[in-house]
N, C-alpha and C positions, 0 to 999 in steps of 0.2 A: 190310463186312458179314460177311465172314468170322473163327473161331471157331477153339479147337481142335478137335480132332478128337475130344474125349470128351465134352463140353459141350455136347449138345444132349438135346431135349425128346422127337421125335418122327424118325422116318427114313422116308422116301416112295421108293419104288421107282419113277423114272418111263423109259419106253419111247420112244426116238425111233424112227420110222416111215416108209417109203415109198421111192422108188426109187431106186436105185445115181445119186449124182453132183448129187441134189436137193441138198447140203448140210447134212447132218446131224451129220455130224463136224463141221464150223466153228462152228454153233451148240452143239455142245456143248462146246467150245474156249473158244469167246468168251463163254459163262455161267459156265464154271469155272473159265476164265484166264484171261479176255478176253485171247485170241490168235488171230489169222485166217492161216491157213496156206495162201497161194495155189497151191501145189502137193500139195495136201493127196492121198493116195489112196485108192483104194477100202478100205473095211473089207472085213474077212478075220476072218469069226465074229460077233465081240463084244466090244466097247471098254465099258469106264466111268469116269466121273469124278465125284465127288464136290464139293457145296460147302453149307455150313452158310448159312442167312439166318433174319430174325424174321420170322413169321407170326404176325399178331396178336399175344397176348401169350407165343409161345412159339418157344424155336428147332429150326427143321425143316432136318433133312442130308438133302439132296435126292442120292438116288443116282441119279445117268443113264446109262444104258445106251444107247449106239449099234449099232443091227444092223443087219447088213448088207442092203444091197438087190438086191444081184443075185440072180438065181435060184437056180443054185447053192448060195450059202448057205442058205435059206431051209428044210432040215433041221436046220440046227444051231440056230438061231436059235429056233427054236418053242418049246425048252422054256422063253424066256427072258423070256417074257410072265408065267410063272406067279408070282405076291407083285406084280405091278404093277397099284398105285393108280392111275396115272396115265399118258399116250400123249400124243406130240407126232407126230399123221400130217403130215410135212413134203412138199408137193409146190412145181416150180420154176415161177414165174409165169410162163417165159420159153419153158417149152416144155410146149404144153399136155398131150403123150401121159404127159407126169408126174402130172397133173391126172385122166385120163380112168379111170387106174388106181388113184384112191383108196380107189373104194366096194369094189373087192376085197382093198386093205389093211385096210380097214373090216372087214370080211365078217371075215379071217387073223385082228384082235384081237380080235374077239369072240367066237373059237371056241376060242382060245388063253387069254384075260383074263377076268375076273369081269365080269356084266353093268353091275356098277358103279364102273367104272373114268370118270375124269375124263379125257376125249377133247379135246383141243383140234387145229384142222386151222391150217398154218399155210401160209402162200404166202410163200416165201421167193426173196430174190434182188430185191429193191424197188430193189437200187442199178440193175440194169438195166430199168429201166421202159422204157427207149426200143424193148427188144423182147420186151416184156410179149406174150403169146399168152392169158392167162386174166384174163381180166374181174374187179376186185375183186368186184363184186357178184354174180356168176355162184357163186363160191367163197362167197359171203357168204351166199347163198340154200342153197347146199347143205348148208353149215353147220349154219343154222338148222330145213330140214328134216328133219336125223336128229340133232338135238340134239346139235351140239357146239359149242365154243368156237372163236372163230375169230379170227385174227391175220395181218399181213403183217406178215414180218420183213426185214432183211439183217442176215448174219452178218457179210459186210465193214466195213460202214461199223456195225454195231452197233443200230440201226432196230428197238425194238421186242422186242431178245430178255431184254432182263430182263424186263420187260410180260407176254411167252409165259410164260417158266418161273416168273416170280412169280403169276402169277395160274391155273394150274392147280395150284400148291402152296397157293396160298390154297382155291381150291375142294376140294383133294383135306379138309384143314385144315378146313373149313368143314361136313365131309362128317360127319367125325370127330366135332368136337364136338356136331354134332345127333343123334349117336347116342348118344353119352354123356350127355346130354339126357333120351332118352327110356330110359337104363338105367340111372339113378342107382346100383344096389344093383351092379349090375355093373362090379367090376375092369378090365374087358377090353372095350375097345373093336375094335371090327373092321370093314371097311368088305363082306366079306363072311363067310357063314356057315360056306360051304365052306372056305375057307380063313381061318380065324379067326387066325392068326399074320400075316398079311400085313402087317397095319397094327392094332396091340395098346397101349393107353397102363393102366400100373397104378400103385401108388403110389410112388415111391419115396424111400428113406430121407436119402436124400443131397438130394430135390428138385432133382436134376439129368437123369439121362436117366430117360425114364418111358415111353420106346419101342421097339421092338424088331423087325426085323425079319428074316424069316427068309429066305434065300434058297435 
């Protein structure tokens, strides 16, 4: 599925989210390299990686950005919400105080990100069921009541994480074209107003990249 690195359509800014040791680096290892690194350590700031896929009829370079979860970082990290379409709040199903702290990662993206960010919550760590602590349907319900997308993954054994990062790139994708929809005369698509560069498709000559975004 993967492209050069100049041969795409659209570029999606998306945010991994939530507590120091949930697994946020492995998922975004194993989406961009499928590589699981059992010694993996704590992020220190802000990591990203890159990888090109087709959404619908168009190819979207999905750039991921992993921040850090400890407390400490969490000054550096705030400006890094700003051009992000899209959030992966990663909590660990094995321990629930990773869970009980989502709604105030919730609370962080939405005072940081545009209200129109494509939020999916993920419960990660499925290869250890045997000491699950968060009820899939507990997570499933909360999901559903403050409108997000919801998933269980593992980055180890690979459960689900293309599923995650394809299908909020599909909705971020999906977001896009209903806005270009209703602005036909309009060059410039954007998924908010305020920040009209975040996520931008216009003509281009080549019919190769026709998106841009600004970090």
């Amino acid at each position: 599925m993967g492209t050069s690195e100049e041969d795409y359509n659209f570029v999606f800014k998306v945010v991994l989210i939530g507590e120091s040791g949930v697994g946020k680096t492995n998922l975004l290892s194993r989406f961009t390299r499928n590589e699981f690194n059992h010694d993996s350590r704590t992020t220190i700031g802000v990591e990203f990686s890159t990888r090109t896929i087709m959404v619908g009829n168009a190819l979207v370079k999905a750039q991921i950005w992993d921040t850090a979860g400890l407390e400490r970082y969490r000054a550096i990290t705030s400006a890094y919400y700003r051009g992000a379409v899209g959030a992966l709040l990663v909590f660990d199903i094995t321990k629930h105080q990773s869970y009980d702290v989502v709604e105030r990662w919730l609370k962080e993206l939405y005072d940081h990100a545009e209200a129109t960010i494509v939020v999916m919550l993920v419960g990660n760590k499925t290869d250890l069921a045997h000491s699950r602590e968060v009820p899939t349907e507990e997570a499933k319900m909360y999901a559903e009541n403050n409108g997000l997308l919801f998933v269980e993954t593992s980055a180890l054994d690979s459960t689900n994480v293309e599923l995650a990062f394809e299908t909020v790139l599909k909705d971020i994708f999906n977001k896009v074209q209903k806005q270009k929809q209703k602005s036909p005369l309009d060059n410039t698509v954007a998924l908010s107003a305020e920040n009209s560069n975040a996520v931008s498709a216009s003509p281009s000559t080549e019919g190769k990249r026709t998106c841009c975004l600004n970090l």
